[in-house]
N, C-alpha and C positions, 0 to 999 in steps of 0.2 A: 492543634495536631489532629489527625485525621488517621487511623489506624485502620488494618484489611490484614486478616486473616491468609494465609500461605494453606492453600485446597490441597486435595491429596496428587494432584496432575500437574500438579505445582502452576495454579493458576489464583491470580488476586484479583480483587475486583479497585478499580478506580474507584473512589469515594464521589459521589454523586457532588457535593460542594467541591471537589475538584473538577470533575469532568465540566462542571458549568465554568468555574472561572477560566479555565483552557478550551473552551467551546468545543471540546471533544465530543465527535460524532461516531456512530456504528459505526464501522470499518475501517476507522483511522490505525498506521500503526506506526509502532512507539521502537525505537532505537534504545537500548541500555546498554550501560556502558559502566565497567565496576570503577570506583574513585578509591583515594586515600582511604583509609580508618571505615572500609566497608560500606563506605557509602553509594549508594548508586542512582547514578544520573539516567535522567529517563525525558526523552525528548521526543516529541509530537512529530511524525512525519507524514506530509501529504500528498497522495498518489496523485497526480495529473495525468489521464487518461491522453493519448496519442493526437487525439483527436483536438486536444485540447491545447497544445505546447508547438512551438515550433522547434521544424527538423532542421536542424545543420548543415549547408552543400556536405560537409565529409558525411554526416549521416546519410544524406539521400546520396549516396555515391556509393558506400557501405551496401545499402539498401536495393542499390537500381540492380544490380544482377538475380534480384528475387522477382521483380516486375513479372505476371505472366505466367511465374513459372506454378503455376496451380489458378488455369483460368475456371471462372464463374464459379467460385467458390462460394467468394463472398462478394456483393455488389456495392458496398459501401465500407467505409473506415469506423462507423457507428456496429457495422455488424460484424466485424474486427473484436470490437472494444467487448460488446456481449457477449461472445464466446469467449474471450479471455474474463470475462466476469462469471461467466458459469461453469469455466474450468476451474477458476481458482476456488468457488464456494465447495465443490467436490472437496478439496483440499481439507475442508473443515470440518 
């Protein structure tokens, strides 16, 4: 059994013999969800950066009316990805 203290921000730490046997990394995040008799499920979920997944004809169809519309922003999909990686760290 593996035991983590509830912080005043209501934040717990992963127990380090857990985070290895689920090879949890920095920035991974975690889905909860309450069960039966208070138990709660907590599941490992991992971000696939844009750049990285393939898009769907309905997604690029979705998508194609954006083409353009804010030329030389940004010159690549990689520098897409980074600004939405250092928006989101503000967040934190």
């Amino acid at each position: 059994m593996s035991l983590s203290t509830l912080k005043d921000k209501g934040q717990i730490t992963l127990p380090s013999a857990i985070r290895k046997e689920i090879q949890a990394e920095k920035g991974d995040m975690f889905d909860f969800q309450v069960q039966q008799d208070n138990k709660i499920l907590m599941t490992r979920k991992r971000v696939i950066s844009a750049s990285d997944r393939q898009i769907s004809s309905r997604e690029k169809k979705n998508l194609s009316k954006w083409i353009g519309a804010k030329p030389n922003v940004f010159k690549t999909a990689e520098e897409v990805d980074q600004f939405i990686r250092n928006q989101r760290n503000l967040w934190s």
